[in-house]
C-alpha positions as CSV (number, residue, x, y, z in Angstrom):
1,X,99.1,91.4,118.2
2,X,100.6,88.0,118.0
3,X,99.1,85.4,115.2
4,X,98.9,81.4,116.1
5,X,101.2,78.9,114.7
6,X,99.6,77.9,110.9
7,X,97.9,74.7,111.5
8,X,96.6,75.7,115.1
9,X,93.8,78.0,114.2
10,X,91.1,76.0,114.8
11,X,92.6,74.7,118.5
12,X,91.9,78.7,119.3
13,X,91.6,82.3,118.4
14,X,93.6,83.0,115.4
15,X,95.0,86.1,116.8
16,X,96.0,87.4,120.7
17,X,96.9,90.6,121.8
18,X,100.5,90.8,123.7
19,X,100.5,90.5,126.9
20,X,99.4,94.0,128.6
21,X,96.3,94.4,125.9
22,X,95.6,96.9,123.5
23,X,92.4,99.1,123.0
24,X,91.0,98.5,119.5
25,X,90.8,101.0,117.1
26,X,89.3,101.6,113.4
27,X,92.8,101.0,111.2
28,X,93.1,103.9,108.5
29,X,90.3,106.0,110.5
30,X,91.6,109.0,110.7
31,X,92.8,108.8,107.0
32,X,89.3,108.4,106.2
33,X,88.3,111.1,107.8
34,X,91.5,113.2,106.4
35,X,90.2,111.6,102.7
36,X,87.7,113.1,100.3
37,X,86.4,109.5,99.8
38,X,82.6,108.9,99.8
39,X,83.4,105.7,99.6
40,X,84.9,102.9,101.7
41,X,85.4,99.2,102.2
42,X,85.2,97.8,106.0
43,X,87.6,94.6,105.9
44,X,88.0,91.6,108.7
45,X,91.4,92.6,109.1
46,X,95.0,94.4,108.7
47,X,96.1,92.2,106.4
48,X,92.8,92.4,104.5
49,X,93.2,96.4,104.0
50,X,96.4,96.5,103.1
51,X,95.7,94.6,100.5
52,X,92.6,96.5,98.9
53,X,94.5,99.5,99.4
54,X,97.3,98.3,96.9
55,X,94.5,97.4,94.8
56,X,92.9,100.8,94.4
57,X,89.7,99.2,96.2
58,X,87.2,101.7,98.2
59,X,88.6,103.8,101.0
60,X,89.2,100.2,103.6
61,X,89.3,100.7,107.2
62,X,89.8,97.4,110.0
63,X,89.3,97.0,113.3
64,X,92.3,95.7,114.8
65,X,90.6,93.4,116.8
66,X,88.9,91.9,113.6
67,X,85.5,91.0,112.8
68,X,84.4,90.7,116.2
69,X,84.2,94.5,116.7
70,X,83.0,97.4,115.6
71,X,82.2,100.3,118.2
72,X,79.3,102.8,117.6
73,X,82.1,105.8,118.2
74,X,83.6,105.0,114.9
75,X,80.6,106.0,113.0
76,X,82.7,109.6,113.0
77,X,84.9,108.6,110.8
78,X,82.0,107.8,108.2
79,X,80.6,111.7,108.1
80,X,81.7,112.4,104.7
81,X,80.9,108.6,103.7
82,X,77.9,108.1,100.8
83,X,78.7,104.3,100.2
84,X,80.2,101.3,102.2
85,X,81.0,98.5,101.0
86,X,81.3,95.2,103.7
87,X,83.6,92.5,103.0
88,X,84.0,90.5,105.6
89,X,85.6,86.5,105.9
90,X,83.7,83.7,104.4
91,X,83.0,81.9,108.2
92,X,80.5,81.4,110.2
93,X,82.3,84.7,112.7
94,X,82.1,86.5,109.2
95,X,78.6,86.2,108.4
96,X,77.2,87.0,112.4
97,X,79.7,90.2,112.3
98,X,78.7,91.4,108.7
99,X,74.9,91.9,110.2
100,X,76.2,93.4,113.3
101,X,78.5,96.0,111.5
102,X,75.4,96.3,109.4
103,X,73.1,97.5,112.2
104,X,75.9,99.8,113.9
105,X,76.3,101.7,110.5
106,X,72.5,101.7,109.6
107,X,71.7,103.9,113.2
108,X,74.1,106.5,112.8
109,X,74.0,109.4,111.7
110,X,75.7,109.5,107.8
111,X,73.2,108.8,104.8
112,X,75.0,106.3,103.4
113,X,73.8,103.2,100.4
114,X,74.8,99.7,101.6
């Protein structure tokens, strides 16, 4: 993954994958599913949940392709998960993804609060 030059994010995507692509995946997935949390914090980025797990925050998990995705097969990783918690950029991307990720977590199967 290869970030733009600072100053250039609005001439583009902030981020681009290198050249040859990578599938994306749930970041800290499969140590949510290795956890005992019933809790856990869905953040826009890497960056994002690195940071709230130095500060002690819910379980966080990414996508690493950002807020843009969030795939239905990932709901496995929530089966032991009571609460999420959705924190998501302050942008207009943000707000469209929050109700997205919203809806994807609301039809599977956990019983989670929101």
């Amino acid at each position: 993954k290869l970030r733009c030059w600072p100053g250039e994010e609005d001439s583009g995507p902030k981020y681009k994958n290198y050249p040859g692509g990578n599938e994306s995946d749930l970041y800290g997935g499969q140590e949510l599913l290795d956890s005992k949390s019933e809790e856990v914090l869905i953040t826009e980025g890497e960056f994002d949940r690195l940071i709230a797990r130095q500060n002690s925050l819910p379980f966080p998990v990414s996508s690493t392709a950002g807020a843009g995705t969030f795939k239905q097969d990932w709901l496995k990783y929530f089966a032991k998960v009571r609460k999420v918690y959705i924190s998501l950029d302050n942008d207009l991307q943000g707000e469209k993804r929050y109700a997205e990720n919203y809806r994807i977590i609301l039809s599977g199967e956990a019983r989670c609060d929101y």
